[in-house]
N, C-alpha and C positions, 0 to 999 in steps of 0.2 A: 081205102086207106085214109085219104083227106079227110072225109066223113068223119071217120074213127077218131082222126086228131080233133076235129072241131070239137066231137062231142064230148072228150076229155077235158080239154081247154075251159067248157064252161060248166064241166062238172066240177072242175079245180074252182073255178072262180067262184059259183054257189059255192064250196066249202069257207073259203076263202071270207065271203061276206059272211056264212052265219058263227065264225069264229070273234070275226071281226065284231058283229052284234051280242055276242055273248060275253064280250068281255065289255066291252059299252055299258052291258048294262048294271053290271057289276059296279057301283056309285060308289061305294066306301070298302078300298084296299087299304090293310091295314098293316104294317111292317110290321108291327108286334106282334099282332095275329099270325103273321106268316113264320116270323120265328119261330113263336112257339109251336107250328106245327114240327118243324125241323129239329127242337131243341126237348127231346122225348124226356130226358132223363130232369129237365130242369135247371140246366148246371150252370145256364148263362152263355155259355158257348157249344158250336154245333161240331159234332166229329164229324170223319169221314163216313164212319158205317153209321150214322143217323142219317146223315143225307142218302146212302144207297136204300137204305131201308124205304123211306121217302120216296125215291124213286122208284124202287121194285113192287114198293105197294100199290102204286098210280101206274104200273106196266110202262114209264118211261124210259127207253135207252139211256144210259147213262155213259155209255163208248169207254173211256181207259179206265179201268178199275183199279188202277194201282193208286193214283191220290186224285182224289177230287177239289179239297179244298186245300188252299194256303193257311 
């Protein structure tokens, strides 16, 4: 059973760093950029169902689906 936890522990951790290195190395984040992934239709502002869309298309949990943004 210890075994089993250690081996866990530093499987997490390997994850852990090559997330870590893969956003490192990603040098130029761009807010603009990242809006306009969000902001499908163009409108200047992002809805609720562009953000879900956004996330159901990347398979990220998004938890309450009643409102997302303010």
């Amino acid at each position: 059973m210890f075994l089993r936890l250690v081996k866990n522990i530093l499987y997490q951790h390997r994850q852990v760093e090559t997330l870590r290195e893969t956003l490192f190395s990603h040098k130029a984040f761009n807010v603009s950029e990242a809006f306009k992934l969000f902001d499908e239709n163009q409108s200047g502002s992002i809805t609720d169902e562009e953000v879900v869309k956004v996330f159901q298309s990347n398979n990220i949990d998004y938890g309450d689906h009643h409102r997302i943004v303010n």
